[in-house]
N, C-alpha and C positions, 0 to 999 in steps of 0.2 A: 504494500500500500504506500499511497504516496504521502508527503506532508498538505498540510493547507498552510499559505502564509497571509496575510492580511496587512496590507499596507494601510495606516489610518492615521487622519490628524490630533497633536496635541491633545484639541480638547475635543473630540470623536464625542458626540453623546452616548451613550449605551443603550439607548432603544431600541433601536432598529440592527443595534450589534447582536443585542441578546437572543432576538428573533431568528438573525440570519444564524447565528451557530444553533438554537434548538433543531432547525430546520438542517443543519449539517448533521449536528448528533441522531437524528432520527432519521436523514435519506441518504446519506453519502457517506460511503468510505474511506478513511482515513489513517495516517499511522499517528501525528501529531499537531497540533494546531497551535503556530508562531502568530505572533502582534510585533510589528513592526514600528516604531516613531511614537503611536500613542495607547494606552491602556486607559477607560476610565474607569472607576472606581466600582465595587462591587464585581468585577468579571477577572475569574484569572486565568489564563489560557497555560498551554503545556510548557511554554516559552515565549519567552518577552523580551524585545532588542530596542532599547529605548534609542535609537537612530537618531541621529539630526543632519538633516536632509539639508540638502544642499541646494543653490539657488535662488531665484524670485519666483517664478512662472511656476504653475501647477506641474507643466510637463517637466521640467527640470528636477523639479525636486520628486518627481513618479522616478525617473531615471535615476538619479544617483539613489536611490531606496531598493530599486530593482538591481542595478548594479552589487548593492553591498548586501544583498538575500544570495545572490549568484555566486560572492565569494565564500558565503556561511555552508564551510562542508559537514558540518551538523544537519544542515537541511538535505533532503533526499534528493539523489540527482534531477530527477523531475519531483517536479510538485506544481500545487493548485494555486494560481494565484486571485485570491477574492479582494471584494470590495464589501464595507459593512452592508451595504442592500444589495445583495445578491443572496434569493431564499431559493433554496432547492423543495419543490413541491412535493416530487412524487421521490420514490424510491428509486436511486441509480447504481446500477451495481459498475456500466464500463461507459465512463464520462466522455461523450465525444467532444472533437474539437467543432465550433459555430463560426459562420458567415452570416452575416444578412443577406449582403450585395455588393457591388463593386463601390468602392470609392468616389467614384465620377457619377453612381448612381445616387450617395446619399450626399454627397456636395448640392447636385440638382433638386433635391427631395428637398434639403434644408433651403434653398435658393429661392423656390417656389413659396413656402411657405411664410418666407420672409418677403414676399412680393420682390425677389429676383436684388436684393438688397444683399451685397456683402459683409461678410462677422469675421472675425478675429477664428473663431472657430472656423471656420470654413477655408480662408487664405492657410488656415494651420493643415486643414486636411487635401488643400490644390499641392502643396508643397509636398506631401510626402508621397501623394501620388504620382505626382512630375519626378520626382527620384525614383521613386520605384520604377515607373516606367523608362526613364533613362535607362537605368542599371540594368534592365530588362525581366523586371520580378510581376511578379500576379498583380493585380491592386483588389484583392478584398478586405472588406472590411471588418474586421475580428472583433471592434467595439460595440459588443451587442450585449451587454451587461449579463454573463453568465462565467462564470469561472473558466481557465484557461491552463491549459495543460504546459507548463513551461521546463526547458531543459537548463540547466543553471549553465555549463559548458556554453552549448549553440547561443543564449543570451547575452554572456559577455562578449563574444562574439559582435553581435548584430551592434550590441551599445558601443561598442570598440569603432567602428566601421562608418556608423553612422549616429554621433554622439550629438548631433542637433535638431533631429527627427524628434518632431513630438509623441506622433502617435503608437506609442510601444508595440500595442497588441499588431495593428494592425502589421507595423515595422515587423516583426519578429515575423509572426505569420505566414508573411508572403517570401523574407529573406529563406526564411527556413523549409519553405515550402511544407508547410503543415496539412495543407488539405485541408478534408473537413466537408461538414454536411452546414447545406446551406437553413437556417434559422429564423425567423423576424426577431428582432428586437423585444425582450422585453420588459422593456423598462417603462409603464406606465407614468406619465407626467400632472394628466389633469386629474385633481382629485375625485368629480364627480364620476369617473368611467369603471366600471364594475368587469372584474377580470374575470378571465375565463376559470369555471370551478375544475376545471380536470389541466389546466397546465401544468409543464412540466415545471416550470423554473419562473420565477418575477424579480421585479426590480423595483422600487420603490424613490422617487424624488425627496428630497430632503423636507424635512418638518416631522412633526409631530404625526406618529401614524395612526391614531385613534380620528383624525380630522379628513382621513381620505377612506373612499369605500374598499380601495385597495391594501390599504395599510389595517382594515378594521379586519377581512379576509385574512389576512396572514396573520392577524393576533388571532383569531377565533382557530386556525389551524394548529396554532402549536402554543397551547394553553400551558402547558408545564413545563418548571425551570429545563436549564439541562445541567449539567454539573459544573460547568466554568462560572457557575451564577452561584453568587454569594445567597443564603435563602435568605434574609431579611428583606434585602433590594427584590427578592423576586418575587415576593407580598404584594410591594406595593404593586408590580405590575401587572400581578393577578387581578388586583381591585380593578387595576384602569381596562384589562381585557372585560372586565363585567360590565364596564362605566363606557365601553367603548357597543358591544352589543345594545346597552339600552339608546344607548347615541342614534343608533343604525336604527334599530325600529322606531325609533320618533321619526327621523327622519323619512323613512319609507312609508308612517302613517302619517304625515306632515301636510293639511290640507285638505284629507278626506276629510266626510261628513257623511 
């Protein structure tokens, strides 16, 4: 089995942390579960590397974090690299690797929705497609919010090679020619939209998850601590899973008469 590692910041809230590892301890295979840069309070994982990440930019400081997991030979030569809102739904016993689409496809998708308006996000992802494609590499896109199956070796590599590439997943991916079954995204953004009950995997936007129908679904799914949870902290968030159900049925009776 492999490890899971978890890159996180500082001050990481633990809600949506505690959820995402229930949802590990109950679907997904593992041999150890690393916290990278931040721990908060009440969760203890199997290993803790209190990192101080390097740079300004979000990507910079993802890269030198990934870089110094790649030299951690404590860590299993592959392992799982998550993000706190990445929830495994169903039971996985052999975790594939995911694409959504090509690069030039979600540039366009994000383009459109923006009424064809350029973002910082987007010049970030014409860039690393324009290299990939120089260099002669795939350009799919690996940033589909679901864990990712990384080689520590082939990674320092790829960060070696190409150290001002923002988008890792994708960077790695297509360098390494990983393959992979193609996926949609599932990382849910607007709070009102109600997920699918039989997916495999979700993602979550940041805030408070008792406040999205999304985040209300994944507390109602994985109602008990898991062992990395201190049990006094995981009281209180038993009450808010109960305080979060009455939320939802007000809401969905909200109007009748």
């Amino acid at each position: 089995m492999y490890d899971i590692v978890y890159i996180l910041k500082k001050d990481v809230s633990a809600e949506e942390l505690r959820y995402s590892l229930r949802s590990v301890c109950e679907n997904f295979p593992y041999r150890k579960i690393w916290f990278y840069c931040g721990c908060p309070e009440g969760i203890t994982p199997d290993e803790y590397v209190p990192f101080e990440q390097k740079g300004v930019a979000v990507w910079e400081k993802t890269t030198s974090t990934v870089e110094a997991i790649c030299k951690n030979k404590n860590i299993t030569e592959d392992f799982y690299l998550f993000n706190d809102d990445f929830f495994i739904m169903k039971p996985v016993e052999d975790m594939p690797i995911y694409y959504d689409r090509t690069l030039f496809r979600r540039i366009e998708q994000i383009k459109k929705r923006r009424g064809g308006a350029p973002s910082l996000y987007t010049r970030q992802l014409e860039q690393t497609r324009d290299v990939l494609m120089e260099d002669g590499y795939k350009t799919f896109n690996y940033a589909v919010h679901m864990p990712m199956l990384i080689n520590r070796k082939d990674a320092l590599k790829v960060i070696r090679k190409y150290p001002k590439l923002h988008m890792f997943r994708s960077v790695y991916g297509n360098v390494c020619n990983v393959g992979g079954e193609q996926h949609a995204d599932v990382k849910i953004v607007k709070k009102s939209i109600e997920p699918d009950k039989n997916c495999d995997f979700l993602s979550t936007s940041d805030g408070d998850l008792s406040e999205s129908a999304v985040g209300r679904f994944i507390m109602e799914c994985f109602p008990n601590p898991c062992k990395y949870e201190d049990k006094c902290d995981s009281a209180v968030l038993e009450q808010r899973t109960v305080d979060s159900k009455v939320l939802g049925k007000s809401e969905d009776t909200e109007g009748q008469s």
